[in-house]
C-alpha positions as CSV (number, residue, x, y, z in Angstrom):
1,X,78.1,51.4,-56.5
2,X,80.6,53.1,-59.2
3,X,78.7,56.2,-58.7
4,X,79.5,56.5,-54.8
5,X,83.6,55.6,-55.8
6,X,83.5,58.2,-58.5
7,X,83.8,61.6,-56.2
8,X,86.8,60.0,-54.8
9,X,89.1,59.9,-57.4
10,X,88.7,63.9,-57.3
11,X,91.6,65.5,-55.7
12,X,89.7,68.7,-55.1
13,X,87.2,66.7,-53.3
14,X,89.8,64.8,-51.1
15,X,91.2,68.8,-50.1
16,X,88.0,69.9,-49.1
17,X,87.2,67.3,-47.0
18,X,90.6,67.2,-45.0
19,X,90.0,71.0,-44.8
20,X,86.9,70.5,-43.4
21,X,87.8,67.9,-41.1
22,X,90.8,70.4,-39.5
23,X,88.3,73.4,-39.4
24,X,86.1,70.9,-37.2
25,X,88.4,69.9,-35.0
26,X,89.6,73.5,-34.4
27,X,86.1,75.0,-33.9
28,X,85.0,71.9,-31.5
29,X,87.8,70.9,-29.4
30,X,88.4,72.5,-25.9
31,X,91.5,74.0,-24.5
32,X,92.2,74.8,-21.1
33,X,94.0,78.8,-21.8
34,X,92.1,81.2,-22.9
35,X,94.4,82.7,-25.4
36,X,94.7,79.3,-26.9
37,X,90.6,78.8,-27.3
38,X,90.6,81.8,-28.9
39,X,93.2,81.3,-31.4
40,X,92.0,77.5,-31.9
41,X,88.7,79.1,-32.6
42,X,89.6,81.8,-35.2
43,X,91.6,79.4,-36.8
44,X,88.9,76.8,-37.7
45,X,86.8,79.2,-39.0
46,X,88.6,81.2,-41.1
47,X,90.1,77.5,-42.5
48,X,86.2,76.7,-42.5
49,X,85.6,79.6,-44.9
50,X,88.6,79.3,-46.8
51,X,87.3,75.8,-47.4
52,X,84.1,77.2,-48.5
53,X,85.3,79.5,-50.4
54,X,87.7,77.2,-52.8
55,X,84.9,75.2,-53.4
56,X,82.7,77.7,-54.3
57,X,85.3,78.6,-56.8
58,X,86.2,75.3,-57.8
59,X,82.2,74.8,-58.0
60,X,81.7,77.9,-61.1
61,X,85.0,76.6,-62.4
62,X,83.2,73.2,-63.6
63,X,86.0,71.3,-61.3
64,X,84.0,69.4,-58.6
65,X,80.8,69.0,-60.9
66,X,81.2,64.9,-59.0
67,X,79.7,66.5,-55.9
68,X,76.6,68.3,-57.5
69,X,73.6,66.3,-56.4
70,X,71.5,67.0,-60.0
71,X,74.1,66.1,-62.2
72,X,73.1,64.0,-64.8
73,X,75.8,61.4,-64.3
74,X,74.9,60.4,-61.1
């Protein structure tokens, strides 16, 4: 169970995920103006691939190694 809790206590992880979450809100939900689609859409994505791209750094740093599924610690 300890190794489910561990990626938690990560703060990297935790920013990630919120980032995520936002960027799929944005990209899914509906709006009624077209102007504000548009902008609702742009927005998620480029937070969805500034979300993929900190982690990708944070991922060659060493920083979120909790989140690597063939680490030897899990």
């Amino acid at each position: 169970m300890k190794k489910y809790i561990i990626p938690l206590l990560n703060w990297r992880v935790l920013v990630l995920a919120a980032l995520a979450l936002v960027a799929f809100v944005l990209v899914v939900g509906e709006a009624e103006d077209i102007t504000v689609l548009l902008l609702t859409k742009a927005t998620g994505f480029a937070m969805g691939y500034a979300c993929f791209r900190l982690g990708s750094h944070w991922d060659k740093a060493g920083l979120i190694d909790e989140l690597n599924v063939y680490s030897e610690n899990v």
